[in-house]
Structure formats: C-alpha cells, structure tokens
N, CA, C and O atoms as CSV, one atom per row, in Angstrom:
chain,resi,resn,atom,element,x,y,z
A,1,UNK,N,N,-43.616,-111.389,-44.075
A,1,UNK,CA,C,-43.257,-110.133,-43.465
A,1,UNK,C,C,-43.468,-109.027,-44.492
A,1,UNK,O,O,-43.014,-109.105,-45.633
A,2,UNK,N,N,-44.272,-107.851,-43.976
A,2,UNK,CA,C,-44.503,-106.730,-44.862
A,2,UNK,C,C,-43.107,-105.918,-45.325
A,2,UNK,O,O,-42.420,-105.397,-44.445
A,3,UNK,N,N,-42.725,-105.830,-46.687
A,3,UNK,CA,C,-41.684,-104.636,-46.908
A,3,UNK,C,C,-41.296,-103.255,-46.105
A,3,UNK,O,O,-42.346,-102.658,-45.870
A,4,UNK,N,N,-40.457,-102.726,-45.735
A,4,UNK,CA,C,-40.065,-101.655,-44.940
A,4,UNK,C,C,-40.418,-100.906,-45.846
A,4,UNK,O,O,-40.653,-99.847,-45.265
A,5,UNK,N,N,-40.701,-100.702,-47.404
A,5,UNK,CA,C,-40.920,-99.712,-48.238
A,5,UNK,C,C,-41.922,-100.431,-49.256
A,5,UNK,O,O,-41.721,-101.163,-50.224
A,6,UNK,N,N,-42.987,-99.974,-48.705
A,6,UNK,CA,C,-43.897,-100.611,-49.704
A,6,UNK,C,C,-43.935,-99.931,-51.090
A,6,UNK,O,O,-43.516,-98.814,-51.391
A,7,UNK,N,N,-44.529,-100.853,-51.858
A,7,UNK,CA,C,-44.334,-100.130,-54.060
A,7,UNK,C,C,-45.027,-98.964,-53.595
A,7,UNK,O,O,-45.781,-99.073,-52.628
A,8,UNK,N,N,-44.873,-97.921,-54.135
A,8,UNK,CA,C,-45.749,-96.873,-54.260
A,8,UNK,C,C,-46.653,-97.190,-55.418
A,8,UNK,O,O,-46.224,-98.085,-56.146
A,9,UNK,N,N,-47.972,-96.584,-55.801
A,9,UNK,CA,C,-48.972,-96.422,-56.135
A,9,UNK,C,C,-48.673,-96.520,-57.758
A,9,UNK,O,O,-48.352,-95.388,-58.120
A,10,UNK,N,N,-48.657,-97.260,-58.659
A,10,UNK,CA,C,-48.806,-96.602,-60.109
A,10,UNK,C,C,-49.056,-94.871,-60.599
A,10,UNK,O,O,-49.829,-94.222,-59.895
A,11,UNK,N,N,-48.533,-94.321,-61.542
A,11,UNK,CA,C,-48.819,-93.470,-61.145
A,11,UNK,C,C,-50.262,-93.038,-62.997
A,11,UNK,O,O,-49.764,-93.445,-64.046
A,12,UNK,N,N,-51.055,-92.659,-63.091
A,12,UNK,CA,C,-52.045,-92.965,-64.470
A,12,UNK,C,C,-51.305,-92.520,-65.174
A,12,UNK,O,O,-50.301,-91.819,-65.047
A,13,UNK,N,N,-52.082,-93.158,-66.354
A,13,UNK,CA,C,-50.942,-93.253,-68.022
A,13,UNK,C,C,-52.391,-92.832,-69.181
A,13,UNK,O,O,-53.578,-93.044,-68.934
A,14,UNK,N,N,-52.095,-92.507,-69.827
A,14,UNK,CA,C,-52.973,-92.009,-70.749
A,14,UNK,C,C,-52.987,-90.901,-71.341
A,14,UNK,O,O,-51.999,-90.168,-71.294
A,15,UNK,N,N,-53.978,-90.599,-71.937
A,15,UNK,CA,C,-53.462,-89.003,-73.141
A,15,UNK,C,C,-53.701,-88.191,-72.023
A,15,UNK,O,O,-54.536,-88.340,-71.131
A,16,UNK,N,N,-52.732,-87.179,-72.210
A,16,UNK,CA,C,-53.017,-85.954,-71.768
A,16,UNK,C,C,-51.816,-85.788,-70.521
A,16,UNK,O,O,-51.462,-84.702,-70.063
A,17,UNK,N,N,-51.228,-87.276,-70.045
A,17,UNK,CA,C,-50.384,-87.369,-68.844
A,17,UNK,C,C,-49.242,-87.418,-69.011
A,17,UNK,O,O,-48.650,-88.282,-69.658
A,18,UNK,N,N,-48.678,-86.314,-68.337
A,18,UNK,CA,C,-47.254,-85.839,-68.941
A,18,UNK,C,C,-46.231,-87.342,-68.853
A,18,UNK,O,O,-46.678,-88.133,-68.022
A,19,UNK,N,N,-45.394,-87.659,-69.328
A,19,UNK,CA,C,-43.965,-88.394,-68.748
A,19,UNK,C,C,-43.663,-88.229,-67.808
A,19,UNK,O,O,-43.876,-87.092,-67.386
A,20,UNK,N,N,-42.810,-89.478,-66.633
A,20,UNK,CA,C,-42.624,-89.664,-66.021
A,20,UNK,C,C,-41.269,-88.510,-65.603
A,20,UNK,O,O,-40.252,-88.741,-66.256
A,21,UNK,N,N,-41.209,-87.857,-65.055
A,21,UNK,CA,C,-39.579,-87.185,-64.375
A,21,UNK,C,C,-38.307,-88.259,-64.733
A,21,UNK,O,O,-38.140,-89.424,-64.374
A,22,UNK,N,N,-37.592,-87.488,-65.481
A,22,UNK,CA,C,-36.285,-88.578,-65.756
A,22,UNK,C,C,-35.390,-87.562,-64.080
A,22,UNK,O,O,-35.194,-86.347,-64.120
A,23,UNK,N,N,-35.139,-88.148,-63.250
A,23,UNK,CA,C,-34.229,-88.426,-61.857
A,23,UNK,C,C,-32.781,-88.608,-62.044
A,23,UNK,O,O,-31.980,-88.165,-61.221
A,24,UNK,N,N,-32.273,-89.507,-63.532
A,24,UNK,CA,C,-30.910,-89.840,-63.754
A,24,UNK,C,C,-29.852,-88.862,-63.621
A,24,UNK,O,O,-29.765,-87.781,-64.203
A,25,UNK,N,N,-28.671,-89.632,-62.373
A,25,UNK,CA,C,-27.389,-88.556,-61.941
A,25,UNK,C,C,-26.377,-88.987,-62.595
A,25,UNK,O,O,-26.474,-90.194,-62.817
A,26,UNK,N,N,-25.645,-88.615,-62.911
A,26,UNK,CA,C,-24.550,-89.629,-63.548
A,26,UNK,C,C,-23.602,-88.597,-61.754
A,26,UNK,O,O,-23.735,-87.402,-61.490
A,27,UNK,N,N,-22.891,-89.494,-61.052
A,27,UNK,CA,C,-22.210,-88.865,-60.008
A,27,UNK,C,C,-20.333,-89.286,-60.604
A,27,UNK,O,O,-19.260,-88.898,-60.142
A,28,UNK,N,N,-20.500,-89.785,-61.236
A,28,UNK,CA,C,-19.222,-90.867,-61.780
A,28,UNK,C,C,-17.804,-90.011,-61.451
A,28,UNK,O,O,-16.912,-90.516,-60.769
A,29,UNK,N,N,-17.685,-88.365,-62.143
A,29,UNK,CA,C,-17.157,-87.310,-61.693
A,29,UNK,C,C,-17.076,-86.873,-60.182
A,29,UNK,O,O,-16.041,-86.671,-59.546
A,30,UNK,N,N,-18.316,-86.772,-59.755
A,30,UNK,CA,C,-18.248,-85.986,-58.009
A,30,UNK,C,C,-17.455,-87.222,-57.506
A,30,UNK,O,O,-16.516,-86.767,-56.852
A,31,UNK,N,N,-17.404,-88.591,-57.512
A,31,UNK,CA,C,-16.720,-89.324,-56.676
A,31,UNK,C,C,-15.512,-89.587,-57.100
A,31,UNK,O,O,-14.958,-90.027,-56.093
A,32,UNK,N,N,-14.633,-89.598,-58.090
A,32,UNK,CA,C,-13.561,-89.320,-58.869
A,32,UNK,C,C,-13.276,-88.441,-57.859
A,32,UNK,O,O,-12.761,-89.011,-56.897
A,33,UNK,N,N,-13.446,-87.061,-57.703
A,33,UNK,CA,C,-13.071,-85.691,-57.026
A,33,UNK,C,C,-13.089,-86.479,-55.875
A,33,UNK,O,O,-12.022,-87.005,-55.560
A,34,UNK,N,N,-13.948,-86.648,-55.267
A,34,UNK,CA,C,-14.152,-87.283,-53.519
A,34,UNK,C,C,-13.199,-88.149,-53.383
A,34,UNK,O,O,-12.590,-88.087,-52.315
A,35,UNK,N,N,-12.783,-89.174,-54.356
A,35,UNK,CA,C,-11.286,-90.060,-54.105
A,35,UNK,C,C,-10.549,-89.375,-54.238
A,35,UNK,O,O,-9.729,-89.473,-53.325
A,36,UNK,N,N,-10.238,-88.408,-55.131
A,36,UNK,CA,C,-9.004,-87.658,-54.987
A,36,UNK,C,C,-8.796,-86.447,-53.789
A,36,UNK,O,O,-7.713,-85.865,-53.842
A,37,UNK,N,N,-9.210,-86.264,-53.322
A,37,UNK,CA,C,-9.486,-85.374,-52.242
A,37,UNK,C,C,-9.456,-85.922,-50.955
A,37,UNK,O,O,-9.057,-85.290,-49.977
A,38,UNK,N,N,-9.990,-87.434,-50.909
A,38,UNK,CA,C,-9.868,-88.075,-49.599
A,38,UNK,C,C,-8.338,-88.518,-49.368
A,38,UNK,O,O,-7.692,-88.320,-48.339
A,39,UNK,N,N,-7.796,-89.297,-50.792
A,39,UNK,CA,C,-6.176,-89.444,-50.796
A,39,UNK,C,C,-5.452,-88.157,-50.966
A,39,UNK,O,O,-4.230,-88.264,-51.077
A,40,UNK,N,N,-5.983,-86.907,-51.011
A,40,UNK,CA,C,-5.087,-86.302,-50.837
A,40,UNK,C,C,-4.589,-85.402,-49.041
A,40,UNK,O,O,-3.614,-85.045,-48.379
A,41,UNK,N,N,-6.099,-85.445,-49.029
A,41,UNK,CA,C,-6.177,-85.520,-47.050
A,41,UNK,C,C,-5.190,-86.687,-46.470
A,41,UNK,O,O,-4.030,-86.478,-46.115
A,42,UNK,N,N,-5.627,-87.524,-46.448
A,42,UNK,CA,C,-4.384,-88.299,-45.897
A,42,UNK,C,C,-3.013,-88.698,-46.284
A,42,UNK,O,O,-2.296,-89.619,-45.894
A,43,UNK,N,N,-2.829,-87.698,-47.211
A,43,UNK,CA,C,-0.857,-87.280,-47.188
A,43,UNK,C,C,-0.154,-88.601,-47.873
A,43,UNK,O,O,-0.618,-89.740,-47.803
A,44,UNK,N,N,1.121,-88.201,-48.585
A,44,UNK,CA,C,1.755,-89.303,-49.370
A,44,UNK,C,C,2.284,-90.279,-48.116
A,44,UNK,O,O,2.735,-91.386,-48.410
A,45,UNK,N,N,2.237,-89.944,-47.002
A,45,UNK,CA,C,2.970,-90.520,-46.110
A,45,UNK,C,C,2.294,-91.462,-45.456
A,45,UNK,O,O,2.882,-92.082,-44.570
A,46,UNK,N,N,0.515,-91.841,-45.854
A,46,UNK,CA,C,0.260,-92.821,-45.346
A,46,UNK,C,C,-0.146,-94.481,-45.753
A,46,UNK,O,O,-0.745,-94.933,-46.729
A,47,UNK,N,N,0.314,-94.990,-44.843
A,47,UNK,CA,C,0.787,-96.607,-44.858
A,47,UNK,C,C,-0.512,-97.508,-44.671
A,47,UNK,O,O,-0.708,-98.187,-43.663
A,48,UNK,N,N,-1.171,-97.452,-45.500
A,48,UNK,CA,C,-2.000,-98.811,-44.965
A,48,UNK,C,C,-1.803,-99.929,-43.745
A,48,UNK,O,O,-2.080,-100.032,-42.550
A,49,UNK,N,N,-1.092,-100.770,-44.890
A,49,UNK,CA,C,-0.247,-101.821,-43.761
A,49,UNK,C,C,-0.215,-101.216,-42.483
A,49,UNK,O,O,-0.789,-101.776,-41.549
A,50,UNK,N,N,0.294,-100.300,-42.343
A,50,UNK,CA,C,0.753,-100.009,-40.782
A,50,UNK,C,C,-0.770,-98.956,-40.103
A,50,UNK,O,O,-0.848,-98.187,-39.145
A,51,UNK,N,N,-1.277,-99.180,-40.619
A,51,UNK,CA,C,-2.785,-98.637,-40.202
A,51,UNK,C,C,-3.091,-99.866,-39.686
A,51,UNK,O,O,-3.344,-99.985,-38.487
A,52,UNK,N,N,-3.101,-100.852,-40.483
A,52,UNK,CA,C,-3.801,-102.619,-39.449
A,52,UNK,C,C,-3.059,-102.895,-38.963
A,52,UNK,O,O,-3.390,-103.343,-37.865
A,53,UNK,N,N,-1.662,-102.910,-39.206
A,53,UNK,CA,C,-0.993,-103.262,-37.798
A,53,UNK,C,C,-1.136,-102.315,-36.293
A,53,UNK,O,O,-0.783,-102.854,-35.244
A,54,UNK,N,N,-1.645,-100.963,-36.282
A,54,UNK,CA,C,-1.593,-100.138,-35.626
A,54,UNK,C,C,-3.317,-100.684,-34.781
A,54,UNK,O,O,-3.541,-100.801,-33.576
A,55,UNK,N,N,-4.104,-100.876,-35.751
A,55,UNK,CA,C,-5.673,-101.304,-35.272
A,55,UNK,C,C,-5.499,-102.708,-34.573
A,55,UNK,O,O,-6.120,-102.927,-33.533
A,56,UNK,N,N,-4.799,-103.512,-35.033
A,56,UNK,CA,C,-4.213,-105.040,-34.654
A,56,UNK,C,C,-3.637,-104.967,-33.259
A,56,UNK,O,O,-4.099,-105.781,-32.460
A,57,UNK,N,N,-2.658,-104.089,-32.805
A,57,UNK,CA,C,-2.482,-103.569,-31.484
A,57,UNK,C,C,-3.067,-103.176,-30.349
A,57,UNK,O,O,-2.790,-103.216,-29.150
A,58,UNK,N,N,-4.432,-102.569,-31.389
A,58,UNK,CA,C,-5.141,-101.888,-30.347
A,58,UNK,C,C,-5.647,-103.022,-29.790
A,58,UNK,O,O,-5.275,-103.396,-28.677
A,59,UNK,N,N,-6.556,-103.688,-30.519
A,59,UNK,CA,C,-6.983,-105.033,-30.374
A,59,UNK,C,C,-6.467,-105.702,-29.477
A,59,UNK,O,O,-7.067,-105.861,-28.414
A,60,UNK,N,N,-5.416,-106.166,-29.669
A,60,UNK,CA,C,-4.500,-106.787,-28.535
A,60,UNK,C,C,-4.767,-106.405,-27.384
A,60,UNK,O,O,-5.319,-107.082,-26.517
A,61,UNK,N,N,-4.360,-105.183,-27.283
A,61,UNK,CA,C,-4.581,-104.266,-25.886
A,61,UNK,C,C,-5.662,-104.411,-25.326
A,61,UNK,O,O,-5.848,-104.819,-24.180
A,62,UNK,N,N,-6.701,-103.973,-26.367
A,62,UNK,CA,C,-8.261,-103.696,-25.675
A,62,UNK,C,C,-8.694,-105.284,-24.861
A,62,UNK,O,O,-9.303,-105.201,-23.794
A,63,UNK,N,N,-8.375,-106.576,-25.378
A,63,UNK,CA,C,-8.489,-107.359,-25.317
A,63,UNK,C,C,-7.571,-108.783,-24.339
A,63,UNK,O,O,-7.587,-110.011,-24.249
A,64,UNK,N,N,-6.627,-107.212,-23.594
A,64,UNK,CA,C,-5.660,-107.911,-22.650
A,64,UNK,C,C,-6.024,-107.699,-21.328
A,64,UNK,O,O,-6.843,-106.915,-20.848
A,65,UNK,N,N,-5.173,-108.647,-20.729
A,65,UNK,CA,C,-5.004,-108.480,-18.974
A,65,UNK,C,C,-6.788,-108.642,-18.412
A,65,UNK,O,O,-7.300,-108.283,-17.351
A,66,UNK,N,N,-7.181,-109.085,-19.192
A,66,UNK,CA,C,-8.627,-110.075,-18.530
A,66,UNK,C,C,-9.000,-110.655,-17.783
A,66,UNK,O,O,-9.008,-111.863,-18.022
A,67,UNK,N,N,-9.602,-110.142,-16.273
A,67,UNK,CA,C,-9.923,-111.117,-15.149
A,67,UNK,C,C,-10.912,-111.978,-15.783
A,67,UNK,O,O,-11.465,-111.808,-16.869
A,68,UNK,N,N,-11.113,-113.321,-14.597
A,68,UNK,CA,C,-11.893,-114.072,-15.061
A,68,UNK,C,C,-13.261,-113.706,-15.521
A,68,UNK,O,O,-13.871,-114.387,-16.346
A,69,UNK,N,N,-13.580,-112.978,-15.157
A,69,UNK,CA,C,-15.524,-112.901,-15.624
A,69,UNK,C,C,-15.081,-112.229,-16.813
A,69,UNK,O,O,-15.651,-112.775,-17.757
A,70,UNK,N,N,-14.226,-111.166,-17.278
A,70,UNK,CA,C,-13.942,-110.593,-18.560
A,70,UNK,C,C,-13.883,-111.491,-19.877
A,70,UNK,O,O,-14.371,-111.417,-21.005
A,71,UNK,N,N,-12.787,-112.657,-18.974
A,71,UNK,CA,C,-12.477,-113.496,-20.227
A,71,UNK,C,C,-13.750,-114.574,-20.402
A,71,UNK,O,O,-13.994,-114.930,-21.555
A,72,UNK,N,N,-14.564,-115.102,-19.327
A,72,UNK,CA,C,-15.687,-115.764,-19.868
A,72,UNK,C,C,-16.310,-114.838,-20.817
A,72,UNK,O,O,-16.353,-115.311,-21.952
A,73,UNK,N,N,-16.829,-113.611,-20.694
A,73,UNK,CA,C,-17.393,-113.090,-21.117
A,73,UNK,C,C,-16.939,-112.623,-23.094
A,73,UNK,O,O,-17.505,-112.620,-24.188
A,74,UNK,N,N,-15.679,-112.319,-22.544
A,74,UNK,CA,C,-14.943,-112.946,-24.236
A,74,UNK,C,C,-15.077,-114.077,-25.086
A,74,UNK,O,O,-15.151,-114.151,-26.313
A,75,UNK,N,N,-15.095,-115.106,-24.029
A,75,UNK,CA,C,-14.995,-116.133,-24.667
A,75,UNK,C,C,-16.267,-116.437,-25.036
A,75,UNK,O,O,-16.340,-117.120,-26.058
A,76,UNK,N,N,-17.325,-116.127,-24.497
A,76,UNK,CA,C,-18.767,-116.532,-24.957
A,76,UNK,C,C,-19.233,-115.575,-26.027
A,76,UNK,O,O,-20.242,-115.901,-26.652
A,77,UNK,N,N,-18.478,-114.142,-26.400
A,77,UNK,CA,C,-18.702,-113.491,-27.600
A,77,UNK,C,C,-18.022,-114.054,-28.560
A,77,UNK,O,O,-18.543,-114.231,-29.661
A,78,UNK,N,N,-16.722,-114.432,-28.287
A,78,UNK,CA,C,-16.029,-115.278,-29.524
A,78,UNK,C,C,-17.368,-116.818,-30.174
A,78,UNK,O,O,-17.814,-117.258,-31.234
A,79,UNK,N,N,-17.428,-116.963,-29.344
A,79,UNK,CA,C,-18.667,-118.496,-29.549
A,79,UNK,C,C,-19.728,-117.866,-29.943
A,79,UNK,O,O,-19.930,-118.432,-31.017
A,80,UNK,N,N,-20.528,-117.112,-29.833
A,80,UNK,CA,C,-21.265,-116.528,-30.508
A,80,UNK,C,C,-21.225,-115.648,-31.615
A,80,UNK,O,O,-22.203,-115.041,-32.052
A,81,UNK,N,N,-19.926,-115.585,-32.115
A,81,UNK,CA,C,-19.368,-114.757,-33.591
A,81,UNK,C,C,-19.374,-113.571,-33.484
A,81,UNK,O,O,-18.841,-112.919,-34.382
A,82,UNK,N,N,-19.956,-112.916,-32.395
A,82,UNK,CA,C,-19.797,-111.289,-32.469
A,82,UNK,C,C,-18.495,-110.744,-32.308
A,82,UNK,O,O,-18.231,-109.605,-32.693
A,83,UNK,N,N,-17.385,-111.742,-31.576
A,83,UNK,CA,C,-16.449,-110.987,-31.551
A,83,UNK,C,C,-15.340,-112.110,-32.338
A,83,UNK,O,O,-15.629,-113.295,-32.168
A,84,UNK,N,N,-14.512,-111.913,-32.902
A,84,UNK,CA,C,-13.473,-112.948,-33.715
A,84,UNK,C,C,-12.475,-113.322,-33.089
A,84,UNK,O,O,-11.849,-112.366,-32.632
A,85,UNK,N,N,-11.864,-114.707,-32.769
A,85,UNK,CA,C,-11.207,-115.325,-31.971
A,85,UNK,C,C,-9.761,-114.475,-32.151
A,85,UNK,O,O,-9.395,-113.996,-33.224
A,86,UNK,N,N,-8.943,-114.377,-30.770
A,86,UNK,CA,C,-7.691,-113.445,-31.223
A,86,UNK,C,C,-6.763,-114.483,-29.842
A,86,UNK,O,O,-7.082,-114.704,-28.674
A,87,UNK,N,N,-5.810,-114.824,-30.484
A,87,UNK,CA,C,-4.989,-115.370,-29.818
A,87,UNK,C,C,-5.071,-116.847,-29.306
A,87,UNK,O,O,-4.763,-117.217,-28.173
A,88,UNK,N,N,-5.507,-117.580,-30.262
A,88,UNK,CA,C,-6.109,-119.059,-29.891
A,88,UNK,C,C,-7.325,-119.342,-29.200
A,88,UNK,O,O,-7.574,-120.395,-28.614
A,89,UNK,N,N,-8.282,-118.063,-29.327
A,89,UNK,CA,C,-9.187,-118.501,-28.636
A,89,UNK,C,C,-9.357,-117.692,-27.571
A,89,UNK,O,O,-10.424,-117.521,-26.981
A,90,UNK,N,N,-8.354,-117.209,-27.324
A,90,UNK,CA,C,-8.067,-116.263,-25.384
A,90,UNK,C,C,-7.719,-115.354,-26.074
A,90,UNK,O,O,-7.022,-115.452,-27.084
A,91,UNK,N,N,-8.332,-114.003,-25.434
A,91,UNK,CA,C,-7.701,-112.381,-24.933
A,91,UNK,C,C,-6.183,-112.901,-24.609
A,91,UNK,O,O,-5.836,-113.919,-24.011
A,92,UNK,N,N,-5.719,-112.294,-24.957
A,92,UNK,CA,C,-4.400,-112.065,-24.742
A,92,UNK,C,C,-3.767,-111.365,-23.441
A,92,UNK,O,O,-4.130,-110.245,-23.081
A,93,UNK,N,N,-2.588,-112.272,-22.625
A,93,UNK,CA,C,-2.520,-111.965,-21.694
A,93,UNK,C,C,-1.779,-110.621,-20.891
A,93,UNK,O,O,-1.872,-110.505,-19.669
C-alpha cells in the first residue's frame, strides 16, 4: 500500500546551497499556559470522579428500556466491539 504522505524530494546539497530552514518550536511554555487556563476554566469545584459517574448514567440511560430489535441490535454491536458490554451483556432495563 502506497504512503498517504509520500518522502518529499531531497532537496540539492552542494557549494553555494544555503542550509536547510531550522523549523524547531520549543511549545513546552504555550501548553504549560493552555493547562493552566483549561484548569482554571473549569473552576476549583470540579470533580472528576463525578464527571464518569455522571457520563456512566448517561450510558445507562441511553442504553435503557430497549425493544427487541434495539436490543438485538445492541447486542450485535457489543459482539462486534464497537460498543462495550454494559450490564452483563444487556442494555439495561
């Protein structure tokens, strides 16, 4: 299978041909700032834990009160790994 990004081209070397462009970012700082700025957006008051328990719920929910063609249809995404078994196997009732 061909690369999605093939090598680009060498680029010539010899007298007279300048050096290559040095590109190097050091970002090490801008994302320092970006963590501190993202924890500071979401406030001393928030709980992880209770963020997955809150997503864990939803789950539940999204995944309840399933007529039959729903729950085959669950159950054949659980068997095929796209969706992760929740409740022994069954949507939850």
């Amino acid at each position: 299978m061909a690369p999605h990004h093939p090598t680009p081209p060498t680029p010539p070397t010899g007298p007279g041909t300048p050096p290559p462009a040095d590109f190097t970012l050091d970002l090490t700082g801008i994302e320092v700032l970006r963590r501190a700025q993202v924890m500071e957006a979401l406030g001393p008051d928030w709980d992880p834990i209770e963020v997955l328990r809150g997503e864990e719920a939803a789950y539940d929910l999204l995944y309840s009160g399933l007529d039959e063609e729903q729950q085959r249809t669950y159950d054949d995404l659980v068997a095929a790994g796209v969706l992760p078994s929740r409740g022994g196997g069954h949507a939850p009732a």
